[in-house]
N, C-alpha and C positions, 0 to 999 in steps of 0.2 A: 564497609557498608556505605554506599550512596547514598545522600539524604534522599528525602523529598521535599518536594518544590513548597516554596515557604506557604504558610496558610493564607496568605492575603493575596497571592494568583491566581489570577484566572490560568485554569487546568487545561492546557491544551493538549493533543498527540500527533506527533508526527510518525503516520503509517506509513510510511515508505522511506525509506532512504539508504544511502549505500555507504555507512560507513568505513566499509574496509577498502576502500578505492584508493589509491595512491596518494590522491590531492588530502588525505586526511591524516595522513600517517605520521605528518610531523606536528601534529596541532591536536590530537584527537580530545586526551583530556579535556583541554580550553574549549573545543566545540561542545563536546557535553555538558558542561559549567554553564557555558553561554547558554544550551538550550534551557538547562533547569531555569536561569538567575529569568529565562523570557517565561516559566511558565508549562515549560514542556515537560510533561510530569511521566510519557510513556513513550519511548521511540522503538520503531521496528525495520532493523537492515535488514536489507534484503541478498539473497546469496541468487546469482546470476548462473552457477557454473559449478556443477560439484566438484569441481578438483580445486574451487577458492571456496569450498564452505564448511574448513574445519580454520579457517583465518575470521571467517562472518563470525562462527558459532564461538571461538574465542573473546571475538568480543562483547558478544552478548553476553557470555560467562563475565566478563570483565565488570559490565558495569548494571548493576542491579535493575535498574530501569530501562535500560534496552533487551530486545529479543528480539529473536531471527526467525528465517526462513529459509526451505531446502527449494531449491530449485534450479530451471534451466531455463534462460532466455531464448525468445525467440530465435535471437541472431546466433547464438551459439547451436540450434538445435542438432547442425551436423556436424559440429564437433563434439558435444557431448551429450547430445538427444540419445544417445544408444542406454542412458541410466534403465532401471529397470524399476517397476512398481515396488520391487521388493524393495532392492534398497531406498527408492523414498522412504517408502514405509518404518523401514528401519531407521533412518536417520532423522524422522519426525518423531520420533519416541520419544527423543533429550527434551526435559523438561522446558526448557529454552526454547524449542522452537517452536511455532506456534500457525505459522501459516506453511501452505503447500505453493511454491513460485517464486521469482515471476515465469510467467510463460503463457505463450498465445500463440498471436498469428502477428507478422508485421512485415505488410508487403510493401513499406515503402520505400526500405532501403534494399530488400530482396539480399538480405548478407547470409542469410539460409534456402534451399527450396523450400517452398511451400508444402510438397509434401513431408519431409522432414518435421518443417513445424508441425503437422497438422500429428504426426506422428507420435513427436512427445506431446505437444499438447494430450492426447488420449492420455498416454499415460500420466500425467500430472491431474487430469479430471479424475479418475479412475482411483490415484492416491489421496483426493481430497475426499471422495465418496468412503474410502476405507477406511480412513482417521478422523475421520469429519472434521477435519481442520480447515479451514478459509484456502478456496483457493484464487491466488493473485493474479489477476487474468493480465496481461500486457497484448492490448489490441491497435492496434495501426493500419489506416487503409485497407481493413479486414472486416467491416462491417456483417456483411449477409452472410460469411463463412464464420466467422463470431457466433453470431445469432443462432444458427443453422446447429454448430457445434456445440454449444452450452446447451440447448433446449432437446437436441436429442441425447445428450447424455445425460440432463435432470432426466429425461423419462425413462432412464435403465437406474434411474435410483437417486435422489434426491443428492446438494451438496451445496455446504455455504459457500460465498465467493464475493469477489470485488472484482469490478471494472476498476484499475488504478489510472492513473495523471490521466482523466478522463479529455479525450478531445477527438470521439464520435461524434456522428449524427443523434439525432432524438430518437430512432428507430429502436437502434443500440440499447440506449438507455432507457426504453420501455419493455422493451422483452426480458432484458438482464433486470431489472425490477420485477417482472413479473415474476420471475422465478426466484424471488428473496433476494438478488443482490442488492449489494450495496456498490456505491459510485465513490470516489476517490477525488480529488481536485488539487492539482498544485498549481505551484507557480504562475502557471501559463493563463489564468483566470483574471488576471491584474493586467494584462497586457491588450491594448488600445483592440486588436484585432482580435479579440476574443469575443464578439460580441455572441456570435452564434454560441458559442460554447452555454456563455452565461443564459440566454434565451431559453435552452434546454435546461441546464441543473435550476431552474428559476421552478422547471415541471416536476420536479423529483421533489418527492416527501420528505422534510427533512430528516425523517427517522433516519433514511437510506442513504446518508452524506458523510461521508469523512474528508479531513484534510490530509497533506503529505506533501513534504520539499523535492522529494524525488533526486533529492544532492546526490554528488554536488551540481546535477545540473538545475537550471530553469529556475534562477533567483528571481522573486517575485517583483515586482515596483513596491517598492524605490530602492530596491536593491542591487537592479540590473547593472550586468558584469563587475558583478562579485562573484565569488564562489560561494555558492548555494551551499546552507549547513541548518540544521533541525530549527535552529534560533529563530531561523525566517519565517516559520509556517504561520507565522501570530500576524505576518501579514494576508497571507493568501486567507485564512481566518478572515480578519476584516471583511477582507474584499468578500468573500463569500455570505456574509453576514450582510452584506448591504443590496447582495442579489437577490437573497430570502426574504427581506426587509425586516427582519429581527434582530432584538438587543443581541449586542457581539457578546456578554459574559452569560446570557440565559443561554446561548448557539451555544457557548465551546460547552457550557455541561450536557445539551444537546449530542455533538458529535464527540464527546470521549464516553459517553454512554454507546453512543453505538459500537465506536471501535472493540471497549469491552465487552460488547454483547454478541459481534462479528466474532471480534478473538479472543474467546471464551477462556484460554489456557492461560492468557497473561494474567499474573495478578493483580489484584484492586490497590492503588496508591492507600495506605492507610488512613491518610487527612482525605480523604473524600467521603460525601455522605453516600448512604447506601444509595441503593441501585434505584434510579429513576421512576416510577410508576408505568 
């Protein structure tokens, strides 16, 4: 049984991150220890590729405070976009899993066609609507076909969801607001060229904020080039906390009330007080 994070931390979450990635596999225990001893009291890997999401959902079984999610990456969508509604659906049953993705659009590396992406995409929105589980959006140079595609499939039926490692325009993140998402922030929010990013999450409610390391990529300052691991998000935290201009310990009760309220399935650390007002 995995403790929880001692009573004198501040409670953080790290909503994203890819534990079962190679760079972890000889260290993993030690990463989770580090993330608890920082505070990190819920983390959620994320599965990229269902032929790697009985290795994700393994570890989430492993460690009591982590849980996962089924999904397809963009970049992957034509090699393994052909999944079917069904079997999301089936594979989001495991108590364990708790969000629908990642998956989106992301035209800037073009490692899939677009229409492929746009393809699963449908069916990943279509699985979120069915389970009503959180669905992980990953958008890239994809803004007005984002927007275009989230807002006409809320209006064939409503569906919770995240913009995750947000680094859209303001556009983005006022439509995907309007329709109850929530925004996501990693790493990349502490870095000197991030100004525009901060300028926008500065406009979002902080109801609608979460954090996420996104590991092992995109360690935040003053971590950079290290390999990004859950322990780190207590900086992107900070950093976040100083964009909203609010106490960094009132923020994280803040943003792990949302993520519990986003991802309803996971459950509540026991040393936490009930659920926010």
């Amino acid at each position: 049984m995995s403790r929880q994070c001692d009573d004198t931390e501040m409670r953080i979450v790290d909503s994203h991150c890819h534990l079962d990635f190679d760079s972890f596999e000889g260290d993993l225990e030690e990463v989770v220890k580090r993330a608890r001893d920082a505070g990190v009291c819920r983390m959620l890997t994320i599965c990229t590729k269902i032929s790697a999401f009985d290795r994700v959902l393994a570890i989430a079984e492993r460690f009591d405070d982590v849980f996962c999610s089924v999904g397809v990456h963009p970049h992957e969508a034509e090699q393994e976009g052909h999944v079917t509604l069904e079997r999301l659906v089936e594979l989001a049953g495991h108590p364990k899993v708790v969000g629908i993705g990642e998956s989106g659009l992301d035209y800037f590396y073009g490692n899939a066609p677009r229409e492929a992406q746009k393809v699963s995409f449908l069916t990943h929105i279509r699985a979120a609507r069915e389970t009503g589980l959180p669905l992980i959006v990953h958008s890239r140079d994809a803004d007005e076909d984002m927007a275009e595609m989230l807002e006409e499939g809320y209006r064939q039926g409503p569906f919770p969801g995240l913009l995750h490692c947000f680094t859209a325009g303001p556009e983005l993140a006022r439509r995907a607001v309007e329709i109850g998402f929530y925004v996501s922030l990693a790493g990349i929010i502490t870095f000197k060229s991030a100004e525009s990013i901060r300028q926008t999450v500065a406009m979002i409610p902080s109801d609608r904020l979460l954090v996420e390391t996104d590991s092992p990529y995109l360690a935040p300052v003053p971590m950079r080039g290290n390999r990004n691991e859950p322990a780190f998000v207590r900086h992107t935290h900070a950093a976040l906390a100083i964009v909203k201009r609010v106490d960094e310990t009132a923020f994280a009760e803040q943003t792990t009330e949302n993520f519990l309220r986003l991802f309803s399935k996971v459950s509540r650390p026991n040393d936490l007080p009930g659920t926010a007002g």
